[in-house]
C-alpha positions, 0 to 999 in steps of 0.5 A: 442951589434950591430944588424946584418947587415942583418937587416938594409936594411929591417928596413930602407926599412920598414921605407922608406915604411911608409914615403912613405905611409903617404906621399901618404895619406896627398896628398889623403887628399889634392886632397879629400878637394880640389875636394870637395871644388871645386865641392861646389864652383859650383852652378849648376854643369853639369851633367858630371862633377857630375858624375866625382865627384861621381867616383873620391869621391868613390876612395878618401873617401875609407880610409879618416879618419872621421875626415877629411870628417866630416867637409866637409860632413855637406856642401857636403848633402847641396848642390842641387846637391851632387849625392846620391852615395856621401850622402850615402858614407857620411853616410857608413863611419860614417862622418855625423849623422842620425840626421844630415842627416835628419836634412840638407841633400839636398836629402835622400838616399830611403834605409835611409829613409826605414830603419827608416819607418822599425821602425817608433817609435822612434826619427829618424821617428819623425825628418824625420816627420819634413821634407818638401819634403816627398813623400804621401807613405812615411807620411802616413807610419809614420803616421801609426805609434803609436807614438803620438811624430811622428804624432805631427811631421807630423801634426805641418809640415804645408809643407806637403799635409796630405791625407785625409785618414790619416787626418780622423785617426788622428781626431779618435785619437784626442780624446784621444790625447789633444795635437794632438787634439790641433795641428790638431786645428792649422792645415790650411788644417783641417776643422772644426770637431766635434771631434777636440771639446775639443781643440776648443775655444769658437767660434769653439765650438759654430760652431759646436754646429749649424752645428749639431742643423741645421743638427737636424733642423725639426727632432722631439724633443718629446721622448719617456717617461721615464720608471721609472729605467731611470728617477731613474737613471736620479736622481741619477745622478743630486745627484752625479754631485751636490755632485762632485763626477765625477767617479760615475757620469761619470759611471751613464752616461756611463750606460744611454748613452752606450758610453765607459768611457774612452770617456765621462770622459774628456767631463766630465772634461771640464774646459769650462763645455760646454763638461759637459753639453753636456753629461748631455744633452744627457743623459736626463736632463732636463735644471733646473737639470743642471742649478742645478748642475752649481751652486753647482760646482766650485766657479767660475762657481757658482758665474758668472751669466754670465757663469750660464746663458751661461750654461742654454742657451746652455742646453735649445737650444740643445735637448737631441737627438742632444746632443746624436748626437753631443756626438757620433760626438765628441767621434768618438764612436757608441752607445755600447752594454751594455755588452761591456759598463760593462767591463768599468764600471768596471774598472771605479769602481775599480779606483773611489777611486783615482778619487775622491781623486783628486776631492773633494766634494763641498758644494752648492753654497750660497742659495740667489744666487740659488734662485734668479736664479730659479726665473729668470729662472722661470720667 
């Protein structure tokens, strides 16, 4: 059956309309890349022609597919000279990333960059911490932040003037964080502190340890004597570090020093054992107590004169206050009053279990190597 004639002409108008229209688009897309294109083949554009660039992309992109402005999109935030307006209409319309914008555009637009300093834990703070051309407000935004991802990224971007503000609440933090520990160790503008000491090599450590011996340097070295529950606890605690049994040590420590577990416990594992020796320092004993007790540890400690004698060394050359002193550098930690020491002792007991299931008990070192050491050291 024919169509009415009525229908013809609207039907061939509405076709007529949409080649009329798709026409117009593709000489849209053809004037967009070619603009583009000419405005990237300036290096250094004038001011006027920046500005006709901006109006005349603000009419074009309105309704540019993606797919067009993409490619064009990841050279246009490149260039040096791209208004603002363009990079923020690049990213409006969905022809570029967030992690592509950070990653390589020119310049950020400021409500870009304060809609992720809105949310400073996540990966887009930690790419944006990556950058060379942040503003002091703007790193130590994201240096606030408790992603330790974000303040790695800021720390290993050697490009950026850290305040010092930020450096100091970074270093209180390193302590519990190894890894930020040892990229604030790699950092050229960071100096030598005390609390970087666990991610330090030999050499930094020993620089620390005579800054804090000239620092106690004429200060007396004679204590008061011990009551005998202190000498007890002293005792006590040669018993459980010749035993290896580091969780009750480590609690014992924490009852003598006043200083929180959490803090002393990676001391206590130092696979260097200068951290060790340190906290047992400080907590009074005396140089054959730790000599002791180095001997009865692991066989590769034990059985190394030169790390024996190393230990013994250290332990005779650093009295106990200046092992306080330094602790209390290192850990960043004030001396705590006991009540707030025993919630945890606590903890630390209730998790003793699963710490020494990690840690199993060595018997002493071979008894001629400990006697010969004894009458060296004697002698």
């Amino acid at each position: 059956m024919r169509k009415p004639l009525s229908v013809l002409p609207t039907d061939i108008f509405g076709r007529a309309k949409a080649r009329g229209k798709a026409e117009q688009l593709e000489m849209r897309v053809h004037v967009f890349k070619s603009s583009c294109d000419l405005f990237l083949m300036r290096a250094t554009p004038t001011q006027k022609e920046i500005d006709q660039f901006a109006e005349l992309f603000a009419h074009l992109s309105a309704d540019m597919p993606p797919e067009v402005g993409a490619p064009l999109a990841e050279r246009l935030v490149t260039h040096p000279s791209t208004p603002t307006s363009v990079v923020v209409a690049l990213r409006h319309r969905g022809m570029i990333s967030a992690e592509a914008l950070i990653a390589t555009s020119h310049r950020l637009p400021d409500e870009f960059v304060e809609g992720i300093l809105l949310n400073t834990n996540g990966a887009l703070a930690a790419r944006l911490a990556a950058r060379p051309d942040l503003s002091e407000a703007t790193i130590t935004r994201l240096g606030a932040s408790v992603d330790v991802g974000v303040q790695m990224a800021l720390v290993l971007n050697h490009k950026l003037k850290l305040p010092g503000a930020l450096i100091d609440a970074l270093l209180g933090a390193a302590h519990r964080h190894q890894p930020l520990a040892a990229a604030l160790v790699l950092h050229p503008a960071i100096p030598l502190d005390a609390r970087l000491y666990l991610a330090y090599g030999r050499e930094q450590r020993d620089a620390v340890i005579q800054r804090a011996l000239r620092r106690q340097m004429g200060a007396s070295a004679v204590g008061a004597p011990r009551e005998a529950l202190q000498q007890a606890k002293l005792q006590r605690l040669e018993r459980q570090m010749i035993k290896r049994d580091l969780a009750a040590a480590v609690t014992t420590c924490a009852e003598i020093l006043q200083l929180p577990i959490v803090t002393l416990a990676p001391l206590m594992r130092d696979d260097e054992s200068d951290g060790m020796v340190l906290v047992l320092r400080a907590a009074g004993l005396e140089r054959p107590a730790i000599v002791r007790v180095a001997l009865s540890g692991p066989q590769r400690v034990a059985h190394d004169y030169s790390e024996i004698w190393r230990i013994a060394r250290m332990a005779d050359q650093v009295e106990e206050s200046t092992a306080a002193a330094l602790l209390r550098d290192i850990t960043g930690v004030p001396s705590l009053a006991m009540t707030q020491v025993d919630d945890g002792i606590t903890t630390m007991r209730r998790d003793a279990n699963a710490l020494r299931a990690r840690i199993p008990e060595r018997r002493l070192a071979d008894q001629p190597l400990r006697r010969l050491f004894n009458r060296k050291a004697e002698g």
